[in-house]
C-alpha positions in Angstrom: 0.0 0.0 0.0 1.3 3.8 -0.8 2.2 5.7 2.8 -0.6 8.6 2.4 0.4 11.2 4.5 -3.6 13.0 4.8 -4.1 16.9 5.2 -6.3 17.5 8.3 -9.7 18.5 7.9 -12.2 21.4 8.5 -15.1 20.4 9.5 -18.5 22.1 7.4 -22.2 22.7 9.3 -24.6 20.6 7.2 -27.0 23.7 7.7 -24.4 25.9 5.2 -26.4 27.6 2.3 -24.0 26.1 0.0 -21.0 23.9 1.7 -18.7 22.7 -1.2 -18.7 25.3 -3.8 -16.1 27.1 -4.1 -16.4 30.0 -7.2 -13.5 29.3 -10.0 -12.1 31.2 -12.8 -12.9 28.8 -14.9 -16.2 26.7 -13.9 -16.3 23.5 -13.7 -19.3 22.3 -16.1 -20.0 21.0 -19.4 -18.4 23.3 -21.7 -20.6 22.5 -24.8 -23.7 23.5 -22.8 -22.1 26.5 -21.5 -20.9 28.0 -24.7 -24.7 27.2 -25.5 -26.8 29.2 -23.6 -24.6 30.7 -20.7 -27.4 33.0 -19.1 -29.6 29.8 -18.4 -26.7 27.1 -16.6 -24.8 27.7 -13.6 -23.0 26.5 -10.8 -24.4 26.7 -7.3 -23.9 30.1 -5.6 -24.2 30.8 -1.9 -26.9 32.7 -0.2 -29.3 33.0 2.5 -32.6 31.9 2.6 -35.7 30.0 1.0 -36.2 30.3 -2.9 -39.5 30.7 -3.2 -39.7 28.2 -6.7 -39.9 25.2 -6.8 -36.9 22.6 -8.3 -36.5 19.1 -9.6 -33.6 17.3 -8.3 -32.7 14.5 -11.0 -30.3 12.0 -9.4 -28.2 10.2 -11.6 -25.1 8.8 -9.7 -26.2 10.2 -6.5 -28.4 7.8 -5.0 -28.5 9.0 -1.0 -29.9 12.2 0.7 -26.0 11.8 3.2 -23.3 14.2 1.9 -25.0 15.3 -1.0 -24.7 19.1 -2.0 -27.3 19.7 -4.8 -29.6 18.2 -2.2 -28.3 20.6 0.4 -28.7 23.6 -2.2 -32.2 22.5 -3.5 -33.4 21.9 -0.2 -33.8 25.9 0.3 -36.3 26.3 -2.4 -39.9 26.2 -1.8 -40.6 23.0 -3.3 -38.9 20.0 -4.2 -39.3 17.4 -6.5 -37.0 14.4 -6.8 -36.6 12.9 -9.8 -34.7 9.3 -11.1 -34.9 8.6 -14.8 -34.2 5.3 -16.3 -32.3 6.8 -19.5 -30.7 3.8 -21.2 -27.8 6.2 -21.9 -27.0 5.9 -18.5 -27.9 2.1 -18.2 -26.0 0.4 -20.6 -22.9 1.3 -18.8 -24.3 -0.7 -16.3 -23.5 -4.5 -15.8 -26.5 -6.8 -14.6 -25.4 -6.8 -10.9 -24.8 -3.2 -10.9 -28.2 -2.9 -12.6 -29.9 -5.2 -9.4 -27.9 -2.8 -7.0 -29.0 0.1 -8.4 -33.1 -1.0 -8.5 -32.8 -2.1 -4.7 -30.5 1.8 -3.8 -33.9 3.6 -5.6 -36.1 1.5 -3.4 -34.3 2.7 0.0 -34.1 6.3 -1.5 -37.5 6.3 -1.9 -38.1 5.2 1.6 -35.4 7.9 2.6 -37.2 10.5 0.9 -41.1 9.2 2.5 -39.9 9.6 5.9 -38.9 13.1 5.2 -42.2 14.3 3.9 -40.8 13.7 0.2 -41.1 11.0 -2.5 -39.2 10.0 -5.4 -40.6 10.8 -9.0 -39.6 7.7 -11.1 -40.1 7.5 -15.5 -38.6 5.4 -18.1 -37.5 7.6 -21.3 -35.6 10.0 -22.3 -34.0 12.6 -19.9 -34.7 15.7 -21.7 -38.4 14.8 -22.7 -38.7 13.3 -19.1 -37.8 16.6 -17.6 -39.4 18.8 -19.9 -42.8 17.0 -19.1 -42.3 17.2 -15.1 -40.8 20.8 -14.9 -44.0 21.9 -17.0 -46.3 20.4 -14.6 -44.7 21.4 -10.7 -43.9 24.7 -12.8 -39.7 24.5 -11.8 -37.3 27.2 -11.8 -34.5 25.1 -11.0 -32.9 21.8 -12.1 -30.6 20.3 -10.1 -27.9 18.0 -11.5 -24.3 16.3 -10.7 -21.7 17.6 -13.3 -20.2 14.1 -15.4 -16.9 14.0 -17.2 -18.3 11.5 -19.6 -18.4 12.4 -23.0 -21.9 10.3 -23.6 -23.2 11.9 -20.4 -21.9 15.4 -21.1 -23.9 15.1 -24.3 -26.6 14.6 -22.7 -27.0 16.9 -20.3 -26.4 19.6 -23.4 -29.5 18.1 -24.9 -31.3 18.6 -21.4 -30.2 21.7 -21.3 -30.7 23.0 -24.8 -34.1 21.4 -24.4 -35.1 23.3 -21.6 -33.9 26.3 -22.7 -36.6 26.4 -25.2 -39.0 26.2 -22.6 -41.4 29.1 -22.0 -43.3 29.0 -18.8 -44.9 32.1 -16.0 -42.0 31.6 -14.0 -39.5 32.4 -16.3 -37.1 29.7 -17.9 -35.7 27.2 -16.1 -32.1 27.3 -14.1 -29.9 23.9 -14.6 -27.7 24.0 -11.8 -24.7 21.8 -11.6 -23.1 20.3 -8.4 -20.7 18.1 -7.3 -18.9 16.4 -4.9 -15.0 17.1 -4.0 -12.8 15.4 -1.7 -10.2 18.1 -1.7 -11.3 22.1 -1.4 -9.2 22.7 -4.7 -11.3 26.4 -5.6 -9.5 26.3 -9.2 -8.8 23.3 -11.6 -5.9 24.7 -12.8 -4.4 24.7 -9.7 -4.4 20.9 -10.4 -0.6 19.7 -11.0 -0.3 17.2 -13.6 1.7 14.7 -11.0 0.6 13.0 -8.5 3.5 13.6 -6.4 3.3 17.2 -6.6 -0.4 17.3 -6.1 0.2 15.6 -2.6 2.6 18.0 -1.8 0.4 20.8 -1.6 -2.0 19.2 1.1 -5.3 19.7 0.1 -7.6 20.5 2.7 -10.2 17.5 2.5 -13.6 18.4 3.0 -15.9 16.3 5.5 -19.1 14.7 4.4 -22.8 16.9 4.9 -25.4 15.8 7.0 -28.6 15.5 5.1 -30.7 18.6 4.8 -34.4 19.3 6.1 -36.6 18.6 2.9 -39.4 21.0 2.6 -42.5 18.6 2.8 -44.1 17.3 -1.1 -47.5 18.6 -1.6 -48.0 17.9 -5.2 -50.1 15.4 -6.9 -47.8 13.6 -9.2 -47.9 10.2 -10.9 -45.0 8.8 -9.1 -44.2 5.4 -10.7 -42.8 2.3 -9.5 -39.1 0.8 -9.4 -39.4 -1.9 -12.1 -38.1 -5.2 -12.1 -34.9 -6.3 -13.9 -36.5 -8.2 -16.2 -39.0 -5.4 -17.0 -36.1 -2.8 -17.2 -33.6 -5.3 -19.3 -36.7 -5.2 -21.8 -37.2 -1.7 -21.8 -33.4 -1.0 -22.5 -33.8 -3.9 -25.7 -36.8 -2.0 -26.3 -34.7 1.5 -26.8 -31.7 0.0 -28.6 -34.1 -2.1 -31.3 -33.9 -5.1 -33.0 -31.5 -4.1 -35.6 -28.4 -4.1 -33.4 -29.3 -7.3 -31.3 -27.0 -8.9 -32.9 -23.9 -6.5 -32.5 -24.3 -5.3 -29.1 -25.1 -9.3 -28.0 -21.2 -9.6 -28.7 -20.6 -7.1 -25.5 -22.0 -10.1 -23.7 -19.6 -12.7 -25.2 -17.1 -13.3 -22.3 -13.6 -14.3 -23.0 -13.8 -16.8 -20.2 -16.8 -18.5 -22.2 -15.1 -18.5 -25.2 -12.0 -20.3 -23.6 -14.7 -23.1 -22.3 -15.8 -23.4 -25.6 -12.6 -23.8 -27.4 -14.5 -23.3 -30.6 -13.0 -18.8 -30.9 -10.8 -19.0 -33.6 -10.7 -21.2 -36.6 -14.8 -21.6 -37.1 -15.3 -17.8 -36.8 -18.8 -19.0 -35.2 -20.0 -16.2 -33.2 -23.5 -18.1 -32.4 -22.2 -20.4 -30.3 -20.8 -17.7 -28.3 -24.4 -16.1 -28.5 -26.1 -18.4 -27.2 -24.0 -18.6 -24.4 -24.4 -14.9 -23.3 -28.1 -15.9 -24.1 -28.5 -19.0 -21.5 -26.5 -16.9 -19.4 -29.4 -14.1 -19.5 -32.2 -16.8 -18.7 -30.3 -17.8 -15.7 -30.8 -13.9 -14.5 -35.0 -13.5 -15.3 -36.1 -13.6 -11.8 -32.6 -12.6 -10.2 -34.6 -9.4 -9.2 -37.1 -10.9 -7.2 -34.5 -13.3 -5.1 -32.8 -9.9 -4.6 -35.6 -8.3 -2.9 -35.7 -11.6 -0.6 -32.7 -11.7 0.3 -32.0 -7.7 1.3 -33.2 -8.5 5.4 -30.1 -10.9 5.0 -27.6 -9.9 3.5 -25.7 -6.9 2.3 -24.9 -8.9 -0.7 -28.3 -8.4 -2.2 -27.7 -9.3 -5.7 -28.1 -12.8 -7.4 -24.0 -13.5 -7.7 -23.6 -11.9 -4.1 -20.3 -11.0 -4.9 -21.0 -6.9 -4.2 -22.4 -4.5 -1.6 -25.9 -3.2 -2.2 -29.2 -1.6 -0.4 -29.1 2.2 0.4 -26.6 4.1 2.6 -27.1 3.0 6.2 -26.7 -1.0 5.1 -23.3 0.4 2.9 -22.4 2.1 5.7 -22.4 -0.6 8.0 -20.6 -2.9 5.5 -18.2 -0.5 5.2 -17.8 0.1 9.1 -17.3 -4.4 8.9 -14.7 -3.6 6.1 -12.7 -1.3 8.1 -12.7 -3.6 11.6 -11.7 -6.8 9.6 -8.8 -7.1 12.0 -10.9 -7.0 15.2 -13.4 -9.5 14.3 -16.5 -10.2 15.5 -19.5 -12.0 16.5 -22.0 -10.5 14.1 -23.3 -12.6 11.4 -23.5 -9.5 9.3 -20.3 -8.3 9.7 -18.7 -12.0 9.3 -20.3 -12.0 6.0 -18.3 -8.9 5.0 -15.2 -10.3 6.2 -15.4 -13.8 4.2 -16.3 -11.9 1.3 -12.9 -9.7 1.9 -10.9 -12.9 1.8 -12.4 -14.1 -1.1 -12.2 -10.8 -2.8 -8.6 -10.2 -1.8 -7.0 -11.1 -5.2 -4.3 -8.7 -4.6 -3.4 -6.7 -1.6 -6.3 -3.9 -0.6 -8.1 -5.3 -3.9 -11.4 -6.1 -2.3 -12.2 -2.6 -0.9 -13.0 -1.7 -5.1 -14.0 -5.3 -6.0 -17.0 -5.2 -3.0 -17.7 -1.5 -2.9 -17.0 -0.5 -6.5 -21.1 -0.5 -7.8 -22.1 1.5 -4.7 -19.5 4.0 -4.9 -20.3 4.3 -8.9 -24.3 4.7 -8.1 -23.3 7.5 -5.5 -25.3 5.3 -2.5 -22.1 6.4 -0.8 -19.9 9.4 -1.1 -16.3 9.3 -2.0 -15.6 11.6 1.1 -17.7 9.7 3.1 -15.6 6.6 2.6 -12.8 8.4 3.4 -13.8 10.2 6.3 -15.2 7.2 8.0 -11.6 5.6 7.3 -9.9 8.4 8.9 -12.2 8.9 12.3 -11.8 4.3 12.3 -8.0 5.4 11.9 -7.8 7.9 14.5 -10.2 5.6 17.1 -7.3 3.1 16.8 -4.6 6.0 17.3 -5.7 7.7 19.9 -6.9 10.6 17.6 -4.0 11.1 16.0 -2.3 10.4 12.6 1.2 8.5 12.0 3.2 9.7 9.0 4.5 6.2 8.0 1.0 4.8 6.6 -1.9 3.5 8.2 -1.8 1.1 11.3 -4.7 -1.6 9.6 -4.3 -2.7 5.9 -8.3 -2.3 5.7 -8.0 1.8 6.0 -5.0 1.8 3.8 -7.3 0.2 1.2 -10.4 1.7 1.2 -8.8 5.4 1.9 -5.8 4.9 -1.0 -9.0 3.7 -3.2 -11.0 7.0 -2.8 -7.9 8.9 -3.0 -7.0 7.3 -6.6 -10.4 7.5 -7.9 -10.7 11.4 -7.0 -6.8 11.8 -8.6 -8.4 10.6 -11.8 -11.6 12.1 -11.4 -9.7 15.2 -10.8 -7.7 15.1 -13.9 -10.6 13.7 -16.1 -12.4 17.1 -15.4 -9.3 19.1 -16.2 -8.9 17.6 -19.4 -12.8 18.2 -20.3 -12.8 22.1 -18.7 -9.4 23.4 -18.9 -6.7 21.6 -21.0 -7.1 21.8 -25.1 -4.3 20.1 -25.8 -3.4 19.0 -29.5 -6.9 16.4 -29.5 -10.3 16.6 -27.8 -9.8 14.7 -25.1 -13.3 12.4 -23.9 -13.8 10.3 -20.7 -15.7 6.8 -21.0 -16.0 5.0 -18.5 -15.4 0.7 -18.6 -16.5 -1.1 -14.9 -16.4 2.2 -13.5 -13.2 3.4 -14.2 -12.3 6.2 -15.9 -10.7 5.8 -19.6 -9.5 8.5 -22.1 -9.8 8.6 -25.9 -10.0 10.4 -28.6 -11.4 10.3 -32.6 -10.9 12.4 -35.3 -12.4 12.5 -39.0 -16.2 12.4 -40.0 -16.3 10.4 -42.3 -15.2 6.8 -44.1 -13.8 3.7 -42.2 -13.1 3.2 -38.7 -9.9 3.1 -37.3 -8.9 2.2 -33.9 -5.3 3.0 -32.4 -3.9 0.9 -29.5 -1.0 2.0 -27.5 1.9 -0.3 -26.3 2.7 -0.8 -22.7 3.4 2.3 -20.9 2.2 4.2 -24.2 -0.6 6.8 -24.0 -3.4 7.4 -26.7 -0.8 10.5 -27.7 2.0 8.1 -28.6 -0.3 8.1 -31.7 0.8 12.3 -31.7 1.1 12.2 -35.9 -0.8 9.5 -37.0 -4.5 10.2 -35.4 -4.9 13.3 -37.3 -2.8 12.3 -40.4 -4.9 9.5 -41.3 -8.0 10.5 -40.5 -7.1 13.1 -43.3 -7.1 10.3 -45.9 -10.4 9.9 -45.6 -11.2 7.5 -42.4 -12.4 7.9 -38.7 -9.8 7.4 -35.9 -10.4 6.3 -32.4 -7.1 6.3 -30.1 -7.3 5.3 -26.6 -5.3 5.2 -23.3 -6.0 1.7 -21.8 -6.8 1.3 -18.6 -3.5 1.7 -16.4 -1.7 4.1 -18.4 -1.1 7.4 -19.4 -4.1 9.5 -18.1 -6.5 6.6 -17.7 -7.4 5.2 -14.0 -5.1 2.9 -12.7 -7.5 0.9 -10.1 -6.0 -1.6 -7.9 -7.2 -4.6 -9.7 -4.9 -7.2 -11.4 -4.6 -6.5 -15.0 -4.5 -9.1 -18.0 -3.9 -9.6 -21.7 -7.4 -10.9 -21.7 -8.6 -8.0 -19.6 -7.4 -5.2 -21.8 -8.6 -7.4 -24.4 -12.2 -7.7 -23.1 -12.0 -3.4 -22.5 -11.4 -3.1 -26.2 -13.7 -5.4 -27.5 -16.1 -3.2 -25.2 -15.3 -0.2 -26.5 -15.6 -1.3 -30.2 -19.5 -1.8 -29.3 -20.3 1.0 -26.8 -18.0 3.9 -28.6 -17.6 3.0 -31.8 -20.6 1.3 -32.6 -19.2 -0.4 -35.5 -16.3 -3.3 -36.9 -13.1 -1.8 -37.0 -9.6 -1.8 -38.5 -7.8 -2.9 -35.4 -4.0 -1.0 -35.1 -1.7 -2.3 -32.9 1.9 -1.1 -31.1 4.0 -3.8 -29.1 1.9 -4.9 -26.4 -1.2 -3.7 -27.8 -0.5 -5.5 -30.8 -1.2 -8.7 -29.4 -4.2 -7.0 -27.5 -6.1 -6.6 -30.9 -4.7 -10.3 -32.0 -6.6 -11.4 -28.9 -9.9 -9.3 -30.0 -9.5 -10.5 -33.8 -9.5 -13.8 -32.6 -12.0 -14.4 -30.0 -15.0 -11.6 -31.4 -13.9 -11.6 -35.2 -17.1 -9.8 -35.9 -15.8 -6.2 -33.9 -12.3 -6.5 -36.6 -12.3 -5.7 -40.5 -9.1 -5.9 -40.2 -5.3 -6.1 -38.3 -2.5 -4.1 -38.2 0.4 -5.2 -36.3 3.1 -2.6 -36.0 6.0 -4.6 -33.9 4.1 -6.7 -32.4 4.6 -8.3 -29.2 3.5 -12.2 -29.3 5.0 -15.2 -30.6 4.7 -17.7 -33.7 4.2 -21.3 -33.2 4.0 -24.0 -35.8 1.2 -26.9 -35.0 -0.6 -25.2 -32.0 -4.2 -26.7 -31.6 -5.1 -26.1 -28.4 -6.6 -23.0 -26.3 -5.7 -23.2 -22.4 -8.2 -21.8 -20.1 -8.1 -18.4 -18.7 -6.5 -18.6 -15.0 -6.8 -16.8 -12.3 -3.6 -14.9 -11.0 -2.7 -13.9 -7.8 0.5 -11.4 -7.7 3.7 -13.1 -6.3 6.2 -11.4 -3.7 8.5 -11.8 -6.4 6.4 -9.6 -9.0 5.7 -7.4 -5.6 9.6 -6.5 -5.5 10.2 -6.6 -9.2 7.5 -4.0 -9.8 8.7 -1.5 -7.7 12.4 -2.1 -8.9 11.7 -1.8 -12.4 9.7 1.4 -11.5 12.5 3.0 -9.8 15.2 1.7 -12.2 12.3 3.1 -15.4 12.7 6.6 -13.7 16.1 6.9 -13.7 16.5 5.5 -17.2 13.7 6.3 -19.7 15.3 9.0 -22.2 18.1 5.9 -22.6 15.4 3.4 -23.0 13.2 5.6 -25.5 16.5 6.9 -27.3 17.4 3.3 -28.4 13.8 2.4 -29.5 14.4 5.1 -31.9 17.5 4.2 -33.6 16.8 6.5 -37.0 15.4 9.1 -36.0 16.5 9.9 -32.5 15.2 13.3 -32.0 11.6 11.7 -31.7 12.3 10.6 -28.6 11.7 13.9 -27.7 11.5 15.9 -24.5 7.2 15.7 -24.4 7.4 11.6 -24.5 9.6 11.1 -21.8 7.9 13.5 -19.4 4.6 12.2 -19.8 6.0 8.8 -19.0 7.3 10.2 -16.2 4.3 12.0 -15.1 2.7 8.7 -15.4 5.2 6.7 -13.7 4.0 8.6 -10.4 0.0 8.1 -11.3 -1.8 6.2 -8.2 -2.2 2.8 -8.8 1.0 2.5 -11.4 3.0 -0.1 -9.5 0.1 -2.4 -9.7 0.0 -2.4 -13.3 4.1 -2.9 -13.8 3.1 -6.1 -11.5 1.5 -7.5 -14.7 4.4 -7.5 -16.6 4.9 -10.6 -14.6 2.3 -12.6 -15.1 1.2 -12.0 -18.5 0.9 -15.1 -20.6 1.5 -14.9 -24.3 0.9 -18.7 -24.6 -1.9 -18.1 -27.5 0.7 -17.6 -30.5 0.0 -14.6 -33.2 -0.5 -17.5 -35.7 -3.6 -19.3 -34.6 -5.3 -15.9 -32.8 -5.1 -14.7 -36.7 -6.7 -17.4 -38.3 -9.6 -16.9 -40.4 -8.1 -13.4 -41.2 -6.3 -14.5 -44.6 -5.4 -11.6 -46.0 -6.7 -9.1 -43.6 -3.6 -8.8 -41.4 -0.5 -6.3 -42.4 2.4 -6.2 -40.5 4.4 -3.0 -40.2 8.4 -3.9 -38.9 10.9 -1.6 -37.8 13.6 -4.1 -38.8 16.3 -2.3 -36.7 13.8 -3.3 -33.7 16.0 -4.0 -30.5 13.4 -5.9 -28.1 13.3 -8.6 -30.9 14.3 -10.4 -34.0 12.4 -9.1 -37.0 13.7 -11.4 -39.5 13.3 -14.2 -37.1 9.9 -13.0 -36.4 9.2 -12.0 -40.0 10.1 -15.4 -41.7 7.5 -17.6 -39.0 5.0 -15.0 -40.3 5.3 -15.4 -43.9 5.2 -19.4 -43.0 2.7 -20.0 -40.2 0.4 -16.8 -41.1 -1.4 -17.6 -44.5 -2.4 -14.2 -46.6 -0.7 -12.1 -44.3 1.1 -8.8 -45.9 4.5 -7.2 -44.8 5.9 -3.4 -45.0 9.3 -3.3 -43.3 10.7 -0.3 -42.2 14.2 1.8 -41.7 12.9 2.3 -37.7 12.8 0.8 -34.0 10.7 -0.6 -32.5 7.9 2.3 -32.5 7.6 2.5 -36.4 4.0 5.0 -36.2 6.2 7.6 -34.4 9.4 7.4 -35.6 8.5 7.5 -39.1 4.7 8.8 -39.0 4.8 9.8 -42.4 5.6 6.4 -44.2 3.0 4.5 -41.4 0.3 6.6 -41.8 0.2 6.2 -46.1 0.8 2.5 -45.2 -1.9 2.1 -43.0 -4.3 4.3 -45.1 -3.3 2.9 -48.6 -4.3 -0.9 -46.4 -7.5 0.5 -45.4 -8.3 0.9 -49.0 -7.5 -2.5 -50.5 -9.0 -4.6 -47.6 -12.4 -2.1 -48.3 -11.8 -3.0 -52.4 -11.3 -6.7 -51.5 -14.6 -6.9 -49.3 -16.5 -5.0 -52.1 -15.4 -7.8 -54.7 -16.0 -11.1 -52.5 -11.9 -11.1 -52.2 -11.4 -11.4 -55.5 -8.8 -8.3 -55.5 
């Protein structure tokens, strides 16, 4: 665990007009919607007293009335009304269990919200038309809303936005407020360094968590609706996509793990198979809901797996206050539940804390600051109030307060990137399990491209080739897999197959169509692995010094294992990152044999500003237990000629001719460009790549048009 050395707090009355808002030079909401219609959206501002309007608060990731500041804020006009839509742009980011968690969190909300006087307006639809319909009828002023970093999300609160700023009612038009949450009482985002290591040398002042507010009672007659059932909402979300991309976005639910079982990935290209596995899967899951609900008096695993931590706040709370005492044991049958779940969760070291917790903390049923504060005061009970420089005295705080503190480093620097950095690309947040991932696309038009970084790349190793090719007449996604460059780095243990699985993902839910798959070094085999075990997400591969290996007669698929980290890989991760540090402009100098000077200055500091990220040790641990056992040559069958390889013969991490020649051999139809270059061809020699790459992008299109006759 890192040795956090935490700023002291200042503690906040609950009663405050407006408690966490602090005004910036540059305000933290969604730019698009700002430039907009900027008299009509704003940030909370303080003052005194009752607004005599009435509001709709629309909870999104905010499910809990405890330390929640648009609650605090809206709770001071005259009426209001609580709102949850069921948009399926927010939903499909969900997984089923986090879908079960989420129906049982608006249940105890509701209750919440009943025994202050208040209820909870539920609808299935659209956000904007949802909200245009309920702020007509309770006549609001204001809206209410938690800011998003996510580019899908951001887009659509500028849709709510724009929507209601068309709106024309006696009260004027309505106000969208924006709110949110911060650990740290940063009052400017550019006061956000871009290291880690700097940002915890200024001590942010941490902010404690708000009681909740006195509600003003609910005396409107509304049609309130009902929390559905997962089967009923799993319809409704089909319902919305249609039945035209069944078929595509089934593929999501196509596990790697299943495909393994199957052994049947590669050489049939049969995706139905894998279909109907997601399918049976699915049926297993029809009345999961129901077994939920019985099951919540119980348990705080409430959902079918029971493999997280659901209800509302008070039962996540109480998990979390099981979490913390693991050391002290107990005679609770509750709490003992928490505690064998730990063990079981414990696939690294402080691991379970995201792995249990992870779905509440992404629904908002608990605060970030919450967490941490409640990890602190458990900390300070067992310290006689105080806190010890040198790390935390239980390995349970360590976890669960280095886990908030990582997700609200990334947080931090996902917002910067949407409301203050323009760097050389638009920079967009999705998000994959609940962490945070960059990316970026440029072009409007013709085939899709995706770019994929090698290990310890960013999305911007890509720096001349994004823009370059997407001028030839294509569309180019690049993005910063998780555990690198600007993406989260969670404490989780990190696979081929995982970063696999996230790209395959991100095909479906960003791209929305097949690709042309480009890969650098490690992510070279990443796409190989994607090619070969969804071959309906790839048009086509591009392996530009590939990592990976050729094997002659390979027939067999081992089974995906899981890995625990070693003490060895413990040790060797923190070695090779200290040893990286001191030696990265030698390292990049010789992967750039021809053209030096591209190793420049701007690549080697954003490794370095990596290398101090949150998180980053846990991901160099992989480099130890990655298994390359699947060779290039039977991930790429059923691909005749619709793989290229790009070589930088002067590579020095391998033998290209060596490497080359089991190509031509073992790979049938594959196509070869060498290159004067290293081993990072794309940005040594950017120009050379990019007409490669586009001049393949138009003969594979040619060849599909004539049935591969060309």
């Amino acid at each position: 665990m890192a040795i956090l050395v935490l700023p002291r707090f200042h503690c906040m009355n609950s009663t405050s007009p407006n408690p966490t808002y602090r005004p910036r030079t540059r305000p933290h909401r969604s730019s698009v919607a700002v430039a907009s219609m900027p008299s009509k959206r704003e940030t909370m501002e303080s003052g005194a007293g009752r607004d005599s309007g009435a509001a709709v608060l629309w909870f999104k990731h905010d499910l809990r009335l405890d330390d929640h500041p648009g609650l605090a804020a809206a709770s001071r006009c005259r009426t209001v009304v609580p709102l949850y839509v069921f948009d399926r742009r927010i939903l499909s980011r969900f997984s089923d269990e986090t879908l079960e968690v989420l129906l049982l969190a608006l249940e105890d909300l509701r209750k919440s919200l009943k025994d202050q006087g208040s209820d909870l307006v539920i609808r299935l639809g659209t956000a904007e038309h949802v909200l245009q319909e309920l702020v007509k009828e309770v006549k609001a002023t204001k809206i209410f809303a938690e800011e998003e970093v996510e580019y899908d999300l951001r887009r659509m609160l500028d849709v709510v936005g724009k929507t209601l700023s068309t709106m024309s009612i006696p009260e004027g038009n309505p106000r969208f407020v924006l709110w949110n949450t911060p650990l740290y009482d940063i009052k400017n985002l550019k006061d956000l360094p871009a290291s880690y290591d700097e940002f915890e040398k200024l001590k942010f002042t941490a902010i404690s968590p708000l009681l909740p507010p006195k509600l003003p009672n609910l005396k409107v007659e509304l049609t309130w609706g009902s929390v559905p059932t997962l089967e009923d909402l799993k319809k409704f979300m089909n319902d919305c996509l249609g039945k035209s991309k069944d078929h595509w976005t089934s593929i999501k639910g196509i596990s790697a793990e299943s495909l393994f079982h199957s052994n049947k990935f590669v050489a049939s290209r049969n995706q139905i198979q894998g279909l109907a596995l997601s399918k049976t899967g699915d049926s297993n899951q029809s009345n999961s809901y129901n077994r939920s609900r019985n099951k919540r008096n119980e348990s705080v695993f409430v959902t079918q797996k029971g493999n997280v931590v659901g209800g509302g706040t008070t039962v996540v709370l109480n998990a979390l206050a099981a979490y913390l005492r693991y050391l002290e044991g107990t005679v609770r049958d509750d709490w003992q539940e928490v505690h064998e779940k730990l063990r079981h969760a414990e696939s690294r070291e402080g691991a379970s804390f995201g792995t249990l917790f992870g779905p509440a903390l992404c629904l908002g049923i608990i605060s970030r600051r919450r967490v941490h504060y409640e990890a602190i005061k458990y900390e300070k009970e067992r310290n006689a109030g105080f806190l010890s420089p040198f790390g935390y005295s239980a390995a349970t705080v360590a976890a669960v307060a280095d886990t908030v503190c990582s997700m609200e480093w990334y947080w931090l620097m996902a917002s910067k990137s949407q409301f203050v950095d323009k760097g050389r690309y638009t920079i967009r947040i999705w998000r994959w399990k609940g962490f945070l991932i960059q990316y970026t696309v440029a072009g409007h038009e013709g085939p899709a491209i995706l770019l994929v970084h090698g290990f310890g790349a960013f999305l911007e190793h890509f720096r001349d080739n994004i823009n370059r090719i997407a001028e030839g007449g294509n569309r180019v996604w690049a993005i910063t897999l998780l555990g690198f460059g600007r993406s989260e780095k969670p404490n989780v243990v990190y696979t081929e197959v995982m970063w696999a699985e996230l790209l395959k993902d991100f095909i479906i839910e960003v791209v929305g169509e097949p690709v042309h798959l480009v890969g650098n070094s490690m992510g070279g085999y990443f796409v190989a692995i994607v090619a070969g075990l969804w071959p309906a997400v790839a048009k086509s591969i591009v392996l530009v010094n590939s990592a990976g290996n050729v094997v002659p007669q390979y027939s067999s698929v081992p089974l995906s294992k899981e890995r625990q980290t070693s003490a060895a890989a413990w040790l060797g991760a923190r070695l090779l990152l200290f040893y990286l540090r001191l030696s990265i402009k030698n390292l990049m100098t010789n992967l750039y044999p021809t053209q030096v000077e591209r190793a420049d200055d701007w690549v080697i500091n954003e490794m370095v500003r990596a290398s101090h990220d949150p998180g980053v040790v846990v991901v160099l641990e992989s480099i130890f237990t990655f298994n390359l056992s699947i060779p290039l040559n039977y991930l790429l069958e059923g691909f005749e000629n619709r793989v290229l390889v790009i070589q930088g013969r002067k590579d020095p991490l391998y033998n290209s001719q060596t490497i080359l020649a089991l190509l031509r051999e073992h790979c049938k139809g594959v196509t070869i460009r060498e290159l004067d270059a290293g081993h990072c061809p794309h940005d040594e020699r950017p120009e050379a790549v990019n007409s490669i790459i586009q001049e393949w992008v138009v003969t594979v299109g040619a060849r599909v048009l004539s049935g591969g006759r060309t």
